[in-house]
VEXTI-442772 format. One record per residue (C-alpha): residue number from 1; residue in three letters; x, y, z. Coordinates in nm, 4 decimals. Example, Ala and Ser with C-alpha at 12.3 -4.5 7.8 and 13.67 -1.06 7.14 Angstrom:
# residues 2
DRENKOL   lummar   marza          X          Y          Z
DRENKOL        1     ALA     1.2300    -0.4500     0.7800
DRENKOL        2     SER     1.3670    -0.1060     0.7140
This chain:
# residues 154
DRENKOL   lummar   marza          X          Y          Z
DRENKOL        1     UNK   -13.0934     7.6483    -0.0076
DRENKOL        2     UNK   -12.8456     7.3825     0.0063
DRENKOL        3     UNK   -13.0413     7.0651     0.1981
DRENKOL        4     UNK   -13.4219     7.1924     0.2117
DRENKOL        5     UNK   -13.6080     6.9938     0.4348
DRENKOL        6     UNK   -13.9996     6.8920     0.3906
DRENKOL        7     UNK   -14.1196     7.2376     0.5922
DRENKOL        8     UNK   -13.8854     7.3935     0.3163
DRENKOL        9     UNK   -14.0407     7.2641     0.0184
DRENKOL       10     UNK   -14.4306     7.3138     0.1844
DRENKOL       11     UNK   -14.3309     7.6174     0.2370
DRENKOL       12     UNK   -14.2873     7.7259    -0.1401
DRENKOL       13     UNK   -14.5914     7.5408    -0.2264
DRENKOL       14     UNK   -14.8095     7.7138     0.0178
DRENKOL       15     UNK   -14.6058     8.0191    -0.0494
DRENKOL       16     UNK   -14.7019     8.0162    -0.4520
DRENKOL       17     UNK   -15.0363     7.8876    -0.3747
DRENKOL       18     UNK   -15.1712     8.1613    -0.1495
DRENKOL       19     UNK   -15.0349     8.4125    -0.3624
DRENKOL       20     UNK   -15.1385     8.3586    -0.6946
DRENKOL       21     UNK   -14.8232     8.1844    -0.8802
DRENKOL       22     UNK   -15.0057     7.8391    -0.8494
DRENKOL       23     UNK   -14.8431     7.7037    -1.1775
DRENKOL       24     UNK   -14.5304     7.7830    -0.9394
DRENKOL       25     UNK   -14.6668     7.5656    -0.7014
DRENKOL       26     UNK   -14.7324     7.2754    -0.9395
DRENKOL       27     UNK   -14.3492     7.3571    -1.0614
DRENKOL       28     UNK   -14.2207     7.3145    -0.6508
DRENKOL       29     UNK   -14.4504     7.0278    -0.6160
DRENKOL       30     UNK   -14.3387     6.8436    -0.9370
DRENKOL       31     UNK   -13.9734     6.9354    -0.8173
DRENKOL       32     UNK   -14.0650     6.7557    -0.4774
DRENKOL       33     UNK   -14.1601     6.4338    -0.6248
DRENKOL       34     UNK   -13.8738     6.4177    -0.8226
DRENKOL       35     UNK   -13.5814     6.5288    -0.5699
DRENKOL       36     UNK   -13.7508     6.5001    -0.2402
DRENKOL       37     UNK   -13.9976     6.2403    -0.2427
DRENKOL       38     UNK   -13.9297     6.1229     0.1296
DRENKOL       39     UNK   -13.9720     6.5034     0.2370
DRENKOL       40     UNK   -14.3861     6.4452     0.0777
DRENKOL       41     UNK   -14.6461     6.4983     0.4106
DRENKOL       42     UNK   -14.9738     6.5216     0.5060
DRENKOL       43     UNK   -14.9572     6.9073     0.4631
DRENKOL       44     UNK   -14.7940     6.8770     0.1158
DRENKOL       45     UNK   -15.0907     6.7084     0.0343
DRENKOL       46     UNK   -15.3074     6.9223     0.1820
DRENKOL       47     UNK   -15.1900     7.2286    -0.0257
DRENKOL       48     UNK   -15.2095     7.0662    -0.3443
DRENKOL       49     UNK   -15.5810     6.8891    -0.3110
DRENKOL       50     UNK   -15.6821     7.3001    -0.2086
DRENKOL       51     UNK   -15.5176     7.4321    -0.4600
DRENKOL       52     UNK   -15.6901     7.1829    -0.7638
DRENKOL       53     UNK   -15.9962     7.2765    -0.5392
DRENKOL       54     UNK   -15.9577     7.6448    -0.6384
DRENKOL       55     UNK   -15.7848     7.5895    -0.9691
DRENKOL       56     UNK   -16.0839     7.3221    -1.0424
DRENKOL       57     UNK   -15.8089     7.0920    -1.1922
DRENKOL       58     UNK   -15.9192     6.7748    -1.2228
DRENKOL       59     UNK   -15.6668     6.5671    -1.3740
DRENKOL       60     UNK   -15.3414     6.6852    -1.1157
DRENKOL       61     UNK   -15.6026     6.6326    -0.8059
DRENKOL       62     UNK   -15.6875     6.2697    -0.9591
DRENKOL       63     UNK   -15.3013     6.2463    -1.0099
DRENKOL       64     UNK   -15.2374     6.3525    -0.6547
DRENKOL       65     UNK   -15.4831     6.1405    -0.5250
DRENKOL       66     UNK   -15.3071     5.8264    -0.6841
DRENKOL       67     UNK   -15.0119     5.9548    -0.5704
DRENKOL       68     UNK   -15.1499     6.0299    -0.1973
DRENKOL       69     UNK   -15.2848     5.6446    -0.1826
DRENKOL       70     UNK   -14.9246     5.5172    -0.3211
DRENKOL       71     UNK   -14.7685     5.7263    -0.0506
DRENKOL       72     UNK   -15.0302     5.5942     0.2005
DRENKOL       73     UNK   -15.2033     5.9023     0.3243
DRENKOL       74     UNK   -15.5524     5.8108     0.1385
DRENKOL       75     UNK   -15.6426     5.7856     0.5350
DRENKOL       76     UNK   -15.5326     6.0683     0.7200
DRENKOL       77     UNK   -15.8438     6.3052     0.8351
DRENKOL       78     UNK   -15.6276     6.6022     0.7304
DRENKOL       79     UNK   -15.6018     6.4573     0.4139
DRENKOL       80     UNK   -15.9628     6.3886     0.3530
DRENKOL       81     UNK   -16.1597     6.7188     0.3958
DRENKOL       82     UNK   -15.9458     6.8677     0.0997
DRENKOL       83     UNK   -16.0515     6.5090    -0.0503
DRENKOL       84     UNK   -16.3620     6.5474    -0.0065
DRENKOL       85     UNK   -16.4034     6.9679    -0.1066
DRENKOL       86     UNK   -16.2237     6.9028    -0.4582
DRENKOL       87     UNK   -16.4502     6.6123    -0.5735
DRENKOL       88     UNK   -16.7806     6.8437    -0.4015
DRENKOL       89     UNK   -16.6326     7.1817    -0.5783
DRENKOL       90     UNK   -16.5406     6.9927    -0.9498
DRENKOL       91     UNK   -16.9280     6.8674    -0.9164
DRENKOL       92     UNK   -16.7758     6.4946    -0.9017
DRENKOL       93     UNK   -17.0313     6.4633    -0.5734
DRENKOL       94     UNK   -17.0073     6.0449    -0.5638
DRENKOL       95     UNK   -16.6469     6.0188    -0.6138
DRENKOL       96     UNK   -16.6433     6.2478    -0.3056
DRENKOL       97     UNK   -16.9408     6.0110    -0.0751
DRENKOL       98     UNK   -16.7340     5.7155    -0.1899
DRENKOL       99     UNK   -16.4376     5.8647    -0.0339
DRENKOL      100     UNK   -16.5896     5.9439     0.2514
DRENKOL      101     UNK   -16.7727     5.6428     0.3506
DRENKOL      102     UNK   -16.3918     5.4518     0.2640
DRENKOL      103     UNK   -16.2271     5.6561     0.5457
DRENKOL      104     UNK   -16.1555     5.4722     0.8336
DRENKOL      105     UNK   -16.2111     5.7810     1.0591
DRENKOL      106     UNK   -16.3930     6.0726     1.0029
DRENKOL      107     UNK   -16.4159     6.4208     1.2330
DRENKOL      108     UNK   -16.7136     6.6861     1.2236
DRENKOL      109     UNK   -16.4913     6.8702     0.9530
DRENKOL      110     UNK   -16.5183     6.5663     0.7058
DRENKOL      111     UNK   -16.9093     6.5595     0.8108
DRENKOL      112     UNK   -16.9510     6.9213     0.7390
DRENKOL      113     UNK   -16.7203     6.9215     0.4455
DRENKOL      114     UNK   -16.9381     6.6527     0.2842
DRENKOL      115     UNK   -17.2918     6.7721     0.3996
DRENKOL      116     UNK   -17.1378     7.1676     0.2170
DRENKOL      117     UNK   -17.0822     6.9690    -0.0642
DRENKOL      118     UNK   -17.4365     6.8033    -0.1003
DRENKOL      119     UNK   -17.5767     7.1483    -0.0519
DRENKOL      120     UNK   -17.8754     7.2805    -0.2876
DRENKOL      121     UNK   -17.6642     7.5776    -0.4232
DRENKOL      122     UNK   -17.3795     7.2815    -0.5610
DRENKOL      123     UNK   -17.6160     7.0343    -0.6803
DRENKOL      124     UNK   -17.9795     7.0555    -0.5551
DRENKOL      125     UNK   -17.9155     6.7310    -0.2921
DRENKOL      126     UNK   -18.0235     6.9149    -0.0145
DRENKOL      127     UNK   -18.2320     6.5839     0.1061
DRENKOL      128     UNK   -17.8964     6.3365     0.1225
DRENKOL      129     UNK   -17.7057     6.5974     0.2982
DRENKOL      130     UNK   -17.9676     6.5706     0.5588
DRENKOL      131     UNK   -17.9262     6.1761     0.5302
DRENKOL      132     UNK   -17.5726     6.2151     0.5532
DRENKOL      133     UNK   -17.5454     6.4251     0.8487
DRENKOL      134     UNK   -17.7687     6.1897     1.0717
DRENKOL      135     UNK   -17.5860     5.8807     0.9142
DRENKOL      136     UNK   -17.2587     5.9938     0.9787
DRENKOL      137     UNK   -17.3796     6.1037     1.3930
DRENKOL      138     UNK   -17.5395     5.7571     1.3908
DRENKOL      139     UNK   -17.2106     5.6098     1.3964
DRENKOL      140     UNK   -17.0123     5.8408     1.6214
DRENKOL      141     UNK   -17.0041     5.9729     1.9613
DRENKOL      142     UNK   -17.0637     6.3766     1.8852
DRENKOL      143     UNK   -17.3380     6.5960     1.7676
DRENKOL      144     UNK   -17.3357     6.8791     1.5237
DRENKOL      145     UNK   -17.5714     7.1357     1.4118
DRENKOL      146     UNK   -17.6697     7.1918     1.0913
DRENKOL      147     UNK   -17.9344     7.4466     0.9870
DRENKOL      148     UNK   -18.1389     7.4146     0.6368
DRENKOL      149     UNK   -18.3829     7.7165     0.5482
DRENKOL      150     UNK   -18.3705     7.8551     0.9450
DRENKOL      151     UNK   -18.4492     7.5083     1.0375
DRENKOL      152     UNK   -18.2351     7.4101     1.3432
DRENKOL      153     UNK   -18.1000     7.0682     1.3171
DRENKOL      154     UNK   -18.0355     6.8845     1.6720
């Protein structure tokens, strides 16, 4: 491909990522940064956070999460749930609330990403993820439902 555009190089990411070759996708990634830096986006970001989700990497999704705050998309909402799932999934649960309470706005995704990753099965905070969810509806104009144990949250 002689002039690949952003869509072009997400495209290979997401394309390695979903199917299995995801040290291809750190290769297209790495490749991105070095030749195509201005082509870097919110869904290039995205992809990568999921994929050290998955991988449980910890070291590239702390290195992409430097270089998502250099690139200034530490605030984007589409951004943040894949945030907030790698730090809940690699057990890292107040790296993830610190995050979360930073972002400037927040959707019910981030509130439901957050409250999954307080969850008993993770790490037995079944008691703050109730906190959260009523803090986080304190301070915007929605509702959500969340059941614990049957129990129907209003």
């Amino acid at each position: 491909m002689p002039f690949p555009d952003g869509a072009s190089w997400n495209l290979a990411i997401s394309g390695y990522a979903n199917y299995g070759s995801s040290t291809d996708a750190v290769g297209v990634y790495k490749l991105t940064l070095k030749d195509a830096v201005m082509n870097l986006n919110q869904n290039t970001f995205s992809t990568m956070l999921i994929l050290c989700s998955n991988c449980r990497w910890m070291d590239l999704g702390r290195q992409i999460h430097g270089q998502i705050l250099k690139f200034g998309f530490g605030s984007y909402v589409f951004v943040g749930c894949p945030f907030l799932n790698m730090y809940a999934k690699l057990g890292l649960i107040f790296h993830a609330k610190g995050y979360n309470d930073e972002m400037p706005e927040r959707n019910v995704v981030m509130c439901n990403t957050m409250i999954t990753g307080l969850m008993p099965e993770r790490h037995g905070m079944v008691e703050e993820s109730k906190g959260e969810r009523f803090h986080f509806l304190d301070n915007h104009d929605f509702r959500a439902n969340v059941e614990w144990d049957g129990e129907r949250g209003s």
